[in-house]
C-alpha positions as CSV (number, residue, x, y, z in Angstrom):
1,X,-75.7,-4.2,167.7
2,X,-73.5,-7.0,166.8
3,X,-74.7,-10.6,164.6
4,X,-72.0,-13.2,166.8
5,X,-70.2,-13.6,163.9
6,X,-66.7,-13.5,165.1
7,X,-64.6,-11.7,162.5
8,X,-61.3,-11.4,164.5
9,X,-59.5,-13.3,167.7
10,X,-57.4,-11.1,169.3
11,X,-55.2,-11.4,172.6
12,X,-55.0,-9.5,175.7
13,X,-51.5,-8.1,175.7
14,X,-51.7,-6.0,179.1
15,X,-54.4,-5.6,181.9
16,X,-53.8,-2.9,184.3
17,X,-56.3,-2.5,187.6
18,X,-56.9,0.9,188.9
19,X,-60.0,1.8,189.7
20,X,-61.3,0.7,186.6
21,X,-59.6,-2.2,184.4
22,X,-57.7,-1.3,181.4
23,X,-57.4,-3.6,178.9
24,X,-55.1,-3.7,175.9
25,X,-56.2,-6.1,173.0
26,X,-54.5,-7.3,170.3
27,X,-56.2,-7.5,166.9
28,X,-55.5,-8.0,162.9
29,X,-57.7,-5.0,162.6
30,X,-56.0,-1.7,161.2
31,X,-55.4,0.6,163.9
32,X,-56.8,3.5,161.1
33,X,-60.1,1.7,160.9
34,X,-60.8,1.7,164.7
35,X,-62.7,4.7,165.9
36,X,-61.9,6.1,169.1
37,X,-65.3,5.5,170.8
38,X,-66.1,3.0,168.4
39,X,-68.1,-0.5,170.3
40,X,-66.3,-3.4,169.9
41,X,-67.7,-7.1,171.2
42,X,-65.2,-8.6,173.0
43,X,-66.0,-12.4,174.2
44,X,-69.7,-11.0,174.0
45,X,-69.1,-7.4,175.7
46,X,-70.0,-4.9,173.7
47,X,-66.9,-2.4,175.0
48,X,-66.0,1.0,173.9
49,X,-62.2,1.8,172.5
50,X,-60.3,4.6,174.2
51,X,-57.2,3.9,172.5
52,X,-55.7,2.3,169.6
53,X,-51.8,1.9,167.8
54,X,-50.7,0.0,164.8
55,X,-48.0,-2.0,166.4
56,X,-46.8,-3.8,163.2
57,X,-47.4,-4.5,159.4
58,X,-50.5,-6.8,160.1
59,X,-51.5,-5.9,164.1
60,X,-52.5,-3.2,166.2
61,X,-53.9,-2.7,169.7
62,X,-56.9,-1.2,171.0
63,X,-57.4,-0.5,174.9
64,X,-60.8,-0.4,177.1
65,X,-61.8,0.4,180.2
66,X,-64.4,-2.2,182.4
67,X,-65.7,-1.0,185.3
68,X,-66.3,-2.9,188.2
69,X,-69.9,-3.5,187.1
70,X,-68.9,-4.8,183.9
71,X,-66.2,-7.1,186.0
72,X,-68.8,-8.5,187.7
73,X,-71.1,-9.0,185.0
74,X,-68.9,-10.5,182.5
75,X,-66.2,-13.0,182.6
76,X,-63.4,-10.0,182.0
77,X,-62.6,-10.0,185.5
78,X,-61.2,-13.6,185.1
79,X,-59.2,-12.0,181.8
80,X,-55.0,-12.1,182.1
81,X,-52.5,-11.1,179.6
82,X,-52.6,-13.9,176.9
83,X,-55.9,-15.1,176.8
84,X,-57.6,-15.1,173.3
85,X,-60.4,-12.7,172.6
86,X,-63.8,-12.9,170.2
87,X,-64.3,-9.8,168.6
88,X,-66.6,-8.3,166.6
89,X,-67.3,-4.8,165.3
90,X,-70.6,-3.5,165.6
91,X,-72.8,-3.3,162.7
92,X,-73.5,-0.5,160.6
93,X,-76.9,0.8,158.9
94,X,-77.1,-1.4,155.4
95,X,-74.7,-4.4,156.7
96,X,-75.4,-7.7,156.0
97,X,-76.9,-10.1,159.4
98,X,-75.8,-12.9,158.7
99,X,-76.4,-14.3,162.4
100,X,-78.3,-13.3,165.1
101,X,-78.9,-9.8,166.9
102,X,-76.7,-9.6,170.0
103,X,-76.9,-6.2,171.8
104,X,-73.5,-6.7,173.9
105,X,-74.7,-6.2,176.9
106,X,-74.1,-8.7,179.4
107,X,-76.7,-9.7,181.8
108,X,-75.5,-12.3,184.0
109,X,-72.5,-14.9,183.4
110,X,-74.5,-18.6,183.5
111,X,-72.9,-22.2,183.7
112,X,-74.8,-25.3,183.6
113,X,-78.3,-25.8,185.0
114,X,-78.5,-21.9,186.0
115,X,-81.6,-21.0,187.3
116,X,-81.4,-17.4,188.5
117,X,-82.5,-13.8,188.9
118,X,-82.8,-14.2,184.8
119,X,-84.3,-17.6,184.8
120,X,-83.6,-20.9,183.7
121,X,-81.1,-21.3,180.8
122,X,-82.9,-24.7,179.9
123,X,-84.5,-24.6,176.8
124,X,-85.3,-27.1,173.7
125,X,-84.6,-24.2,171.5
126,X,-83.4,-20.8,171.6
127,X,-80.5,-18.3,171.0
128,X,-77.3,-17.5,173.0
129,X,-74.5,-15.5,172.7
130,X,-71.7,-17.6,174.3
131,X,-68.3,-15.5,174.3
132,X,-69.1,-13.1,171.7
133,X,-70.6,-16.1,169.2
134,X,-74.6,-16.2,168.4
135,X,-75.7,-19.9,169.0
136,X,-78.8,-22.0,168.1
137,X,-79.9,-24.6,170.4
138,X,-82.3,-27.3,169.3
139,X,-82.0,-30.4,171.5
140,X,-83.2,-30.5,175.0
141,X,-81.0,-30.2,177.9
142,X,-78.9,-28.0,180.1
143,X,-76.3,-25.8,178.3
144,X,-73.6,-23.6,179.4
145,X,-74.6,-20.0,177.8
């Protein structure tokens, strides 16, 4: 479980496609305080490490694997070396909310006036979790989620 409270923007530093997509991140985290397996939120994903290296003083890398499912279901299939990254680590027994509850796990990628197989994203109030960050809506209208 996550709160979409960002506490880091990283940057994807390499993406390699093979079968499934690898993707190295950039992040001010500590390479010793990511867990291998560990579930990071990345732009909302909640995404499991595989690999991480301290690369300098202040900045290390982590790398994931999407499959084609989470390609599809996610905006990481549009993801290119460069572009910068929400994360958030997920929470731990005892931590502080602070936000919302955001499970990570990507239904459906919605723009504008969606109505699909998840309904209409047209509310006069209600919570989101736009690229990784919880949201409160309360005005009427369409909204990008």
């Amino acid at each position: 479980m996550f709160t979409g409270i960002i506490t880091d923007v990283g940057h994807v530093v390499h993406r390699e496609d093979r079968g499934d997509t690898l993707f190295r991140i950039e992040t001010a985290y500590a390479a010793d305080t990511i867990d291998l397996g560990a579930s990071i939120c990345c732009n909302g994903a909640c995404m499991t490490v595989i690999a991480r290296e301290q690369v300098s003083d202040d900045r290390a890398t982590f790398d994931l694997e999407a499959s084609a499912e989470s390609l599809s279901k996610t905006t990481m299939g549009t993801w290119n070396v460069g572009l910068l990254i929400n994360l958030e680590r997920s929470l731990a027994v005892g931590d502080e909310l602070g936000g919302h509850l955001v499970s990570g796990h990507v239904d459906a990628v919605a723009d504008e006036g969606f109505h699909g197989q998840y309904g209409s994203f047209r509310d006069n109030e209600a919570d989101y979790s736009q690229v990784g960050a919880g949201s409160t809506y309360d005005s009427p209208g369409w909204r990008r989620v």
